[in-house]
Every structure is written in structure tokens, then in C-alpha cells.
PyMOL CGO cylinders between C-alpha atoms (Angstrom):
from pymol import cmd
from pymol.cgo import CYLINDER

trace = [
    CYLINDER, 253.96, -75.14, 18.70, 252.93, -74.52, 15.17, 0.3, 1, 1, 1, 1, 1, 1,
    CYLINDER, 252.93, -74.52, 15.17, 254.56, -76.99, 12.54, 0.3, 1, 1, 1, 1, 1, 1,
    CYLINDER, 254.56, -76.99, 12.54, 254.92, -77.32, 8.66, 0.3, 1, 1, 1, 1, 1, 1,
    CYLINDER, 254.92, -77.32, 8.66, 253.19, -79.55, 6.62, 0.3, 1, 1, 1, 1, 1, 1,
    CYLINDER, 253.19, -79.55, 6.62, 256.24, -82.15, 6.97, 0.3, 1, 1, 1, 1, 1, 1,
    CYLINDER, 256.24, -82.15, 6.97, 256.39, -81.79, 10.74, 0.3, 1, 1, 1, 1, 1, 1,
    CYLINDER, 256.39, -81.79, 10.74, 259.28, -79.40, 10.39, 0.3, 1, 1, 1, 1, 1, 1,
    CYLINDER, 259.28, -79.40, 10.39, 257.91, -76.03, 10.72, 0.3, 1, 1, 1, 1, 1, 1,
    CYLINDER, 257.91, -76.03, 10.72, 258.63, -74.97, 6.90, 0.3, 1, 1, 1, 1, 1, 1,
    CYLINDER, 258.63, -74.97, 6.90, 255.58, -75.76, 4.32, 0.3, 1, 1, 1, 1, 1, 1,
    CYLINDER, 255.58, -75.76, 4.32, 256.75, -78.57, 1.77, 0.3, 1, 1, 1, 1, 1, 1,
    CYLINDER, 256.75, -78.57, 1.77, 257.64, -76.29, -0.82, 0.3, 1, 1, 1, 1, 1, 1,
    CYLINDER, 257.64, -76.29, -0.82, 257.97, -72.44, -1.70, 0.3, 1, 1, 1, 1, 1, 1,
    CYLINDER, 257.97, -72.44, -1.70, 254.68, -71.07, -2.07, 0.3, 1, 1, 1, 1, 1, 1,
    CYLINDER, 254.68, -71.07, -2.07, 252.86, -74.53, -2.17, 0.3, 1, 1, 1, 1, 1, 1,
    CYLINDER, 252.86, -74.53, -2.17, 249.19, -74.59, -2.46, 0.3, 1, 1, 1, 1, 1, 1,
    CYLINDER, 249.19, -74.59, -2.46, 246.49, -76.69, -2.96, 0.3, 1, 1, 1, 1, 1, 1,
    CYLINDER, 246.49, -76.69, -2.96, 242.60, -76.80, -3.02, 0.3, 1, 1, 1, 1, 1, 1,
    CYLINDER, 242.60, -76.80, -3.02, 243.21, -77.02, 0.60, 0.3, 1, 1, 1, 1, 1, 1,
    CYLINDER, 243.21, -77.02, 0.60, 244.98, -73.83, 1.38, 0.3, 1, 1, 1, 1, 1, 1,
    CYLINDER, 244.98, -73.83, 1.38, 248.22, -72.72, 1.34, 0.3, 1, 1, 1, 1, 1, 1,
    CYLINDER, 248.22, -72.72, 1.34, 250.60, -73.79, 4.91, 0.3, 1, 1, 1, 1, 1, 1,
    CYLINDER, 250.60, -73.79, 4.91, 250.28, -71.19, 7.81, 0.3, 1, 1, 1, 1, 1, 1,
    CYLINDER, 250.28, -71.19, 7.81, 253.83, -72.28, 8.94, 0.3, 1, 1, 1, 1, 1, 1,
    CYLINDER, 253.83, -72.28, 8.94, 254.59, -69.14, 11.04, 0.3, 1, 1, 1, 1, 1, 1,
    CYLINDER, 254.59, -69.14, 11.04, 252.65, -68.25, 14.62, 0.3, 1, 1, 1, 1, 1, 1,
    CYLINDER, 252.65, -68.25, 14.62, 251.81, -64.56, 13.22, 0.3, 1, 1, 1, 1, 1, 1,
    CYLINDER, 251.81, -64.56, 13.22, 250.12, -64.23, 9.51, 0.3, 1, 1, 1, 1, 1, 1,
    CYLINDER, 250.12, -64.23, 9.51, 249.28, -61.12, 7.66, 0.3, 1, 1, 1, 1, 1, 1,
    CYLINDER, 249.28, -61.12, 7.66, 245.96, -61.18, 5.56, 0.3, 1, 1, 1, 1, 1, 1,
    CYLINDER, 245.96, -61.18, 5.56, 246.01, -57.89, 3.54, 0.3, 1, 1, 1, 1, 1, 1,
    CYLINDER, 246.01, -57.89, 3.54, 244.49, -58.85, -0.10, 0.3, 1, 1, 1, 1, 1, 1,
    CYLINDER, 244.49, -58.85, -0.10, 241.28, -57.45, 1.30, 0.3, 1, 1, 1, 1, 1, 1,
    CYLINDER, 241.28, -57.45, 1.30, 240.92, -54.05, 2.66, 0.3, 1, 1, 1, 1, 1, 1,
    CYLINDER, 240.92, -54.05, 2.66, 238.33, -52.69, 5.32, 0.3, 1, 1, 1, 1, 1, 1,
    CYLINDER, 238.33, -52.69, 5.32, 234.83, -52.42, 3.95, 0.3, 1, 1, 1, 1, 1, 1,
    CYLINDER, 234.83, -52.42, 3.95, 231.57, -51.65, 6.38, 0.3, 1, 1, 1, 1, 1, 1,
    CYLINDER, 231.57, -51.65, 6.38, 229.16, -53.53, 4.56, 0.3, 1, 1, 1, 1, 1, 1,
    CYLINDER, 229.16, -53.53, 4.56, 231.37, -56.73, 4.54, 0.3, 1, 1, 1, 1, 1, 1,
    CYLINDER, 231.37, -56.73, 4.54, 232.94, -56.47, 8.05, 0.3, 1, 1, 1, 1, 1, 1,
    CYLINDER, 232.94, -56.47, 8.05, 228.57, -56.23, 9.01, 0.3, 1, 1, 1, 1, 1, 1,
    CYLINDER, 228.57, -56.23, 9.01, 228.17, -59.56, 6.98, 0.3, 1, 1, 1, 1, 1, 1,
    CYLINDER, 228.17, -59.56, 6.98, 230.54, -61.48, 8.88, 0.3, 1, 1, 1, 1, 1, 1,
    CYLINDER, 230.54, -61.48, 8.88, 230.47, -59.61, 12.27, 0.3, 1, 1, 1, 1, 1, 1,
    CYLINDER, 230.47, -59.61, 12.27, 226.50, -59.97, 12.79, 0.3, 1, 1, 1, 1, 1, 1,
    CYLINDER, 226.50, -59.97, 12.79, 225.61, -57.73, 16.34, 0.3, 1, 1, 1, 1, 1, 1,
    CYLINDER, 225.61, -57.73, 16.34, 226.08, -59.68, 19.60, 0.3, 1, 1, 1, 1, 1, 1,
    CYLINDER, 226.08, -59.68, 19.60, 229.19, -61.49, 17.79, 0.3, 1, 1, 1, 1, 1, 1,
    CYLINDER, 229.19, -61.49, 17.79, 232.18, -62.24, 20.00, 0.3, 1, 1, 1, 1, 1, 1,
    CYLINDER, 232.18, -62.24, 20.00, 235.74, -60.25, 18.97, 0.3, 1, 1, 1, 1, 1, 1,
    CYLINDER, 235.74, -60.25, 18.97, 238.94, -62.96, 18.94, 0.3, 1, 1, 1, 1, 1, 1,
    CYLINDER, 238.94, -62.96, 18.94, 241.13, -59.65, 19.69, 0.3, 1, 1, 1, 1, 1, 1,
    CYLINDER, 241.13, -59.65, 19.69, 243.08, -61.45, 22.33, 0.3, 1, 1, 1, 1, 1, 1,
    CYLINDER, 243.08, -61.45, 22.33, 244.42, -65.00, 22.91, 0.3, 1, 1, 1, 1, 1, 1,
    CYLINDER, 244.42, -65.00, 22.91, 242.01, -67.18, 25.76, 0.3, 1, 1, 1, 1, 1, 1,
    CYLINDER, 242.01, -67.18, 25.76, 243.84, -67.28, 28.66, 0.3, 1, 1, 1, 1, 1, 1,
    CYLINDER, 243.84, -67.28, 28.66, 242.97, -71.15, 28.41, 0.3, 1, 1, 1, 1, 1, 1,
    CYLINDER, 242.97, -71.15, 28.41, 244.72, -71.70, 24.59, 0.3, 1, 1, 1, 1, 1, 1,
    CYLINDER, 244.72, -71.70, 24.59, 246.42, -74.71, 23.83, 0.3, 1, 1, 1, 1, 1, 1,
    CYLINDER, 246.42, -74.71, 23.83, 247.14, -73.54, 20.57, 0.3, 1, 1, 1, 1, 1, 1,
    CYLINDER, 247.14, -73.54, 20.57, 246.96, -69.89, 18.32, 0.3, 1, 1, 1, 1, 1, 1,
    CYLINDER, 246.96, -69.89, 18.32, 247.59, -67.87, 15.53, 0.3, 1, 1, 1, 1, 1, 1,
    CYLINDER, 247.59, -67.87, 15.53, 248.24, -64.24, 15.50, 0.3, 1, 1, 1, 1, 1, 1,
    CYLINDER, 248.24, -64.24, 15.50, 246.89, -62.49, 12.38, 0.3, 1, 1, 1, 1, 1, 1,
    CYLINDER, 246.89, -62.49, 12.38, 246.99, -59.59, 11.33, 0.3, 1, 1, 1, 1, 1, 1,
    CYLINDER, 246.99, -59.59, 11.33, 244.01, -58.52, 9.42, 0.3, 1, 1, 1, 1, 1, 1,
    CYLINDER, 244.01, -58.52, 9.42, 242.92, -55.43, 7.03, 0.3, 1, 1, 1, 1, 1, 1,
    CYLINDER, 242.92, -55.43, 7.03, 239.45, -56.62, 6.61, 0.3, 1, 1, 1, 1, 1, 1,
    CYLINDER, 239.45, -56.62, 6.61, 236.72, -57.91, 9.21, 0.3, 1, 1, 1, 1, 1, 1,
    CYLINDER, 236.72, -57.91, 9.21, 236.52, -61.69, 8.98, 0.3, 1, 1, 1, 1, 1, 1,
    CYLINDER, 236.52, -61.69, 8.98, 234.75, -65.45, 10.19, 0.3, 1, 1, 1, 1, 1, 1,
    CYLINDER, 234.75, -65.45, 10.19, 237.16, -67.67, 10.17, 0.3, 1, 1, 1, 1, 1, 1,
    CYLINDER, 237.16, -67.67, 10.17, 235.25, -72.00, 10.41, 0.3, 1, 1, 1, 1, 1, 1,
    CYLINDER, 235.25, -72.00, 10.41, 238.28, -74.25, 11.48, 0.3, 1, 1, 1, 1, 1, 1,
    CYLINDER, 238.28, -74.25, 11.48, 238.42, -77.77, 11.79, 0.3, 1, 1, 1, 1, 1, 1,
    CYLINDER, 238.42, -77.77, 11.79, 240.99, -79.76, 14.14, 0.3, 1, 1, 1, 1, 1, 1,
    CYLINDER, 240.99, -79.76, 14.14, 242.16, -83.22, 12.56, 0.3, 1, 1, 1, 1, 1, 1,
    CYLINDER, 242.16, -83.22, 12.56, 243.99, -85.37, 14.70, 0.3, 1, 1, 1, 1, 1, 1,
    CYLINDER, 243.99, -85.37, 14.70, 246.79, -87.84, 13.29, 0.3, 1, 1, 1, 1, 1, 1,
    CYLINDER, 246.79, -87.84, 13.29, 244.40, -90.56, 12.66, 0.3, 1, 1, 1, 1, 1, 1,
    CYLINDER, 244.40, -90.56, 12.66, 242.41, -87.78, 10.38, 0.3, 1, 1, 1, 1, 1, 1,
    CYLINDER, 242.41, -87.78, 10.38, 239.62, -87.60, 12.49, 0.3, 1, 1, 1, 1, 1, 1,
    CYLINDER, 239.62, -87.60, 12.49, 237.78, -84.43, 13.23, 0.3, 1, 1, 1, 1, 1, 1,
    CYLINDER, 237.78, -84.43, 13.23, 237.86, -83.41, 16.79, 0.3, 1, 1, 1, 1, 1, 1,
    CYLINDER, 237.86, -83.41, 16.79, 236.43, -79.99, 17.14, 0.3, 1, 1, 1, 1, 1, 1,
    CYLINDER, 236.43, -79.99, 17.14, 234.94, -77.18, 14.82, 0.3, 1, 1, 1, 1, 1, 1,
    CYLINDER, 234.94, -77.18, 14.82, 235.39, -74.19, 16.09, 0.3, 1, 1, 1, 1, 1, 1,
    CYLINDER, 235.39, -74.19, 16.09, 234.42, -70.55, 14.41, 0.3, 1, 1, 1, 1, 1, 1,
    CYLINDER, 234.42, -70.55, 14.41, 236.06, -67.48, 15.49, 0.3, 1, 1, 1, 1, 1, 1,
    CYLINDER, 236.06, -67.48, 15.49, 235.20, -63.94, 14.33, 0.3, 1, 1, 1, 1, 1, 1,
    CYLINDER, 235.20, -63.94, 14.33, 237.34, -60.39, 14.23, 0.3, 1, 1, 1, 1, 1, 1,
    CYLINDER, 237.34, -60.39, 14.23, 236.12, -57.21, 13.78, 0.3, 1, 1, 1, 1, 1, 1,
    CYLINDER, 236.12, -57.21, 13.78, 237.66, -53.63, 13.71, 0.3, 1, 1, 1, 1, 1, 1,
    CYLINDER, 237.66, -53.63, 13.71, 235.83, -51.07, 15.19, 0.3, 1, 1, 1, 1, 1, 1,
    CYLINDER, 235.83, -51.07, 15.19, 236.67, -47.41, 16.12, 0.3, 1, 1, 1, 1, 1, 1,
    CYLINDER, 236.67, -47.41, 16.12, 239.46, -46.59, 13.87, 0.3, 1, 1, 1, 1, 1, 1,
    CYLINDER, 239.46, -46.59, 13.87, 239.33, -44.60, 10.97, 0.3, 1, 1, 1, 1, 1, 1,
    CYLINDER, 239.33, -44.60, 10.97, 239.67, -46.24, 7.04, 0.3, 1, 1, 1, 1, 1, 1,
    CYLINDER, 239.67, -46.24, 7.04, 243.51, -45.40, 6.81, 0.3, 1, 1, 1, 1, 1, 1,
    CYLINDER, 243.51, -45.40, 6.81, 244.31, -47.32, 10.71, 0.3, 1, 1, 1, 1, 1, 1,
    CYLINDER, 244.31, -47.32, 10.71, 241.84, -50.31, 9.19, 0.3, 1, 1, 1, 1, 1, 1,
    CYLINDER, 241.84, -50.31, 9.19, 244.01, -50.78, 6.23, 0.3, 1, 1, 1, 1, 1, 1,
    CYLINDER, 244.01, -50.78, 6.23, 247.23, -51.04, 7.94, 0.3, 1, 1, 1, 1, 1, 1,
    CYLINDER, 247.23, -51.04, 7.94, 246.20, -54.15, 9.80, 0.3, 1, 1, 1, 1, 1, 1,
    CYLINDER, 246.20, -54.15, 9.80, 244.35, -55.11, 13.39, 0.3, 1, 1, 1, 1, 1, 1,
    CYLINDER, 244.35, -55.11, 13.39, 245.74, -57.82, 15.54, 0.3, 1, 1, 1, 1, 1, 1,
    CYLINDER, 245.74, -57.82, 15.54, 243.40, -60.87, 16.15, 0.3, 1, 1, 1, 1, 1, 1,
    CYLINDER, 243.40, -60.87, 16.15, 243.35, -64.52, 17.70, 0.3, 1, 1, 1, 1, 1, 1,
    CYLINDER, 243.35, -64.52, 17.70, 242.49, -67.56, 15.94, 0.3, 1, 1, 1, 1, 1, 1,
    CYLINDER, 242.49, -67.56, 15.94, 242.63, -69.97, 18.99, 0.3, 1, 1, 1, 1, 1, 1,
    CYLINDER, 242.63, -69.97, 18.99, 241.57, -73.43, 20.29, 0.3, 1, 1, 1, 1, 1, 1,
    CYLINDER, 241.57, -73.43, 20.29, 241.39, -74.33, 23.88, 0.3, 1, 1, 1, 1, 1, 1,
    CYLINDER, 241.39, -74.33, 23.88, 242.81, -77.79, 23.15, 0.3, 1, 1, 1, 1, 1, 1,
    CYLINDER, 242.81, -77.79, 23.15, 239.53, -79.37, 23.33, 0.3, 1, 1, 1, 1, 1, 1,
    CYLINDER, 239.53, -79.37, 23.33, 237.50, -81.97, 21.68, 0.3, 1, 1, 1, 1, 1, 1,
    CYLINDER, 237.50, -81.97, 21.68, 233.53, -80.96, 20.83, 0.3, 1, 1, 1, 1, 1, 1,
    CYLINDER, 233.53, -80.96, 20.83, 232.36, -82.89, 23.87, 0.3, 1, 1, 1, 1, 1, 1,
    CYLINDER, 232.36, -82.89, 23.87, 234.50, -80.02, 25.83, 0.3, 1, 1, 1, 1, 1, 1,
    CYLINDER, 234.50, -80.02, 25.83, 237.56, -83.15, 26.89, 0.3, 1, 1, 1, 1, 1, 1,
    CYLINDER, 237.56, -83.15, 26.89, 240.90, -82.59, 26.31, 0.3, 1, 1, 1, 1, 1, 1,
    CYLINDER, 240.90, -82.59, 26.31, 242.68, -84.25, 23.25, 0.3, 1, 1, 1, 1, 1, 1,
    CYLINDER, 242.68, -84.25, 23.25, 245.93, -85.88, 23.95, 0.3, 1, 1, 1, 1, 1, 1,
    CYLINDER, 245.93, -85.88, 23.95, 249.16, -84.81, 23.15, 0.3, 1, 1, 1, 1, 1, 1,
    CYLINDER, 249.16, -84.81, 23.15, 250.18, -84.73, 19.93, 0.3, 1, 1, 1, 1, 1, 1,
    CYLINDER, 250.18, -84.73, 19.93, 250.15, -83.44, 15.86, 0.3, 1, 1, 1, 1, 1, 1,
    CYLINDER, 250.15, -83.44, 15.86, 246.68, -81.62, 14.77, 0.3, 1, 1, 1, 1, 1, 1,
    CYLINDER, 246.68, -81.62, 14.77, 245.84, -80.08, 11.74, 0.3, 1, 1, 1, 1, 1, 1,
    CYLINDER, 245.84, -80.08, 11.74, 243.87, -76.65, 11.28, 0.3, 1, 1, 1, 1, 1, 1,
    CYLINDER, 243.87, -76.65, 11.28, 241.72, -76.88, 8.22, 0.3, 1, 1, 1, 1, 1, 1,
    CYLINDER, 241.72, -76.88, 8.22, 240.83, -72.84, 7.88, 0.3, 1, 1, 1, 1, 1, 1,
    CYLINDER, 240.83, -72.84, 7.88, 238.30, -70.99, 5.98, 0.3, 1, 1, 1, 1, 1, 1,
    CYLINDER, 238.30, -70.99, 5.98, 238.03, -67.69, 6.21, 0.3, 1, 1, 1, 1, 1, 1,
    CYLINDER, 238.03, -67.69, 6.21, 235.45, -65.66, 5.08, 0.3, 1, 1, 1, 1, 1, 1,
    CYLINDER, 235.45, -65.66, 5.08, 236.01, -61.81, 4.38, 0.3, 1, 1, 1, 1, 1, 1,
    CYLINDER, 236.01, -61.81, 4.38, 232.61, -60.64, 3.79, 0.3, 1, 1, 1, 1, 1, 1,
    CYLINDER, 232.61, -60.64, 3.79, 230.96, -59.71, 0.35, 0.3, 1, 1, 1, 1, 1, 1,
    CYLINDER, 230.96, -59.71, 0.35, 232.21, -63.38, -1.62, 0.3, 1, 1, 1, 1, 1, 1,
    CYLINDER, 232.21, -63.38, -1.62, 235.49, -62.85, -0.21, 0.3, 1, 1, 1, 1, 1, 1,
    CYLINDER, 235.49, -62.85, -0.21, 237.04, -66.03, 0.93, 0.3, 1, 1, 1, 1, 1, 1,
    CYLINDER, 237.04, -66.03, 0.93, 240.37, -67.55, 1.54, 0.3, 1, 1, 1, 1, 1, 1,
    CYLINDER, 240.37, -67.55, 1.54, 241.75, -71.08, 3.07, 0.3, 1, 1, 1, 1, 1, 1,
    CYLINDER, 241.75, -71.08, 3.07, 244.81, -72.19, 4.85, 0.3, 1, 1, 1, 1, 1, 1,
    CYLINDER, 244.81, -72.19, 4.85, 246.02, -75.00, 6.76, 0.3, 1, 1, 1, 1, 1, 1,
    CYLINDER, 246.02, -75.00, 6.76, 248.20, -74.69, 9.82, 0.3, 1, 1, 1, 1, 1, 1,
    CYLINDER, 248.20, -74.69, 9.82, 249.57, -78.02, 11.74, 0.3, 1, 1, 1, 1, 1, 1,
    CYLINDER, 249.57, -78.02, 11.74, 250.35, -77.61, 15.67, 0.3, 1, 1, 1, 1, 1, 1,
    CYLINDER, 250.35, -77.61, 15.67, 251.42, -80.07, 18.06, 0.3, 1, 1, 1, 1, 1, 1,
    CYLINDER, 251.42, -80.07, 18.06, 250.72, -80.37, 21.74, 0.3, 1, 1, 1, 1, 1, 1,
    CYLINDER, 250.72, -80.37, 21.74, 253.03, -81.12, 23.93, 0.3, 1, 1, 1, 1, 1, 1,
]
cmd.load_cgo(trace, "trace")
């Protein structure tokens, strides 16, 4: 279940932001400030790179986004005691569609398997997604997202 920053699944304020990010307080986010570009979508979807197009059969915990440009998204999972318990990086990239289909948006995954980096299971409870995505060509944006576990 995806929460607000306040634990009530609405951010703590209209539009607030901070060096950290603005609140992802919604399961499905649109990212369309950067369209499709070949050279960038190559800088952050090296060859032999695995596509987050779908949700893991095994996720404890995702966010839909909908994306016009390519992107390598490095998240961090902070438990309530604001420890770090995984880092996990997940990459999208749109292939076989033509420049108008790329700038209308591609579905993607951002999702964690409800693991700590050791591969254990975390307990239940609140954890914080500290996201930074990376767009290609100096293109960056982050965001924080809090889910809970049940």
C-alpha cells in the first residue's frame, strides 16, 4: 500500500517539495517533462540492461509510471528506524515504437521484492522510497514514495 508523507496517503501539502523530492502519493505516476530521445534512452539503457516493463510476480511493493523518456531509476528503502535496507536500481526503456507513440507515454515498474540486501525479508511495516531518476543526457529528477507492508 503506498502512503503519504504523514502516513495518510496525501503528501503534507499541495505541491510540497524539498531537496528530497516531491511525494509519489499515488500507485501510478506520469513523468512527461522529458520526451523520447535515442542518444539519452542509450545512456541509461546500456545493451544487456534488464526492462522493468512489468511488475515481478514476487513484489511486495510498486509503482506504475508512465514514462515519455527512457530512464535508471537508484532507490533506496528506509525503514522506520531510518535505516537503509536495500538499494535497488531499476531501468525502462522503449523500444519499437515510433517518436509520436514514445511521447505519449510507456508503462513501466519500479518494484521491490520486499527484501533486505542480504536477500531476507523485512518485517512488516512503514518504508520509505528515496528515488532518483535519471533521464539520460543531465536529465534528472527525485521523488519519495512511502509504502507499508502489511
Amino acid at each position: 500500500m503506498l502512503m503519504g508523507c504523514d502516513g495518510s496517503g496525501s503528501a503534507t501539502g499541495p505541491g510540497r517539495q524539498t531537496d528530497e523530492g516531491p511525494w509519489i502519493t499515488d500507485s501510478v505516476y506520469t513523468l512527461d517533462e522529458f520526451p523520447f530521445g535515442s542518444d539519452a534512452c542509450l545512456e541509461v539503457f546500456p545493451a544487456g540492461s534488464v526492462n522493468s516493463e512489468t511488475r515481478g510476480p514476487d513484489a511486495a511493493a510498486a509503482l506504475r509510471i508512465i514514462a515519455t523518456a527512457c530512464y535508471h531509476a537508484r532507490v533506496t528503502v528506509i525503514d522506520s528506524a531510518k535505516d537503509t535496507v536495500r538499494t535497488f536500481d531499476s531501468r525502462f526503456g522503449i523500444f519499437n515504437r515510433t517518436e509520436e507513440e514514445k511521447n505519449r507515454g510507456v508503462v513501466g515498474y519500479v518494484s521491490w521484492d520486499g527484501k533486505d540486501d542480504l536477500g531476507i525479508p523485512v518485517p512488516r511495516g512503514r518504508y520509505l522510497w528515496r528515488m532518483d531518476f535519471d533521464f539520460g543526457s543531465g536529465r534528472t529528477r527525485r521523488f519519495r514514495a512511502e509504502f507499508v507492508l502489511p
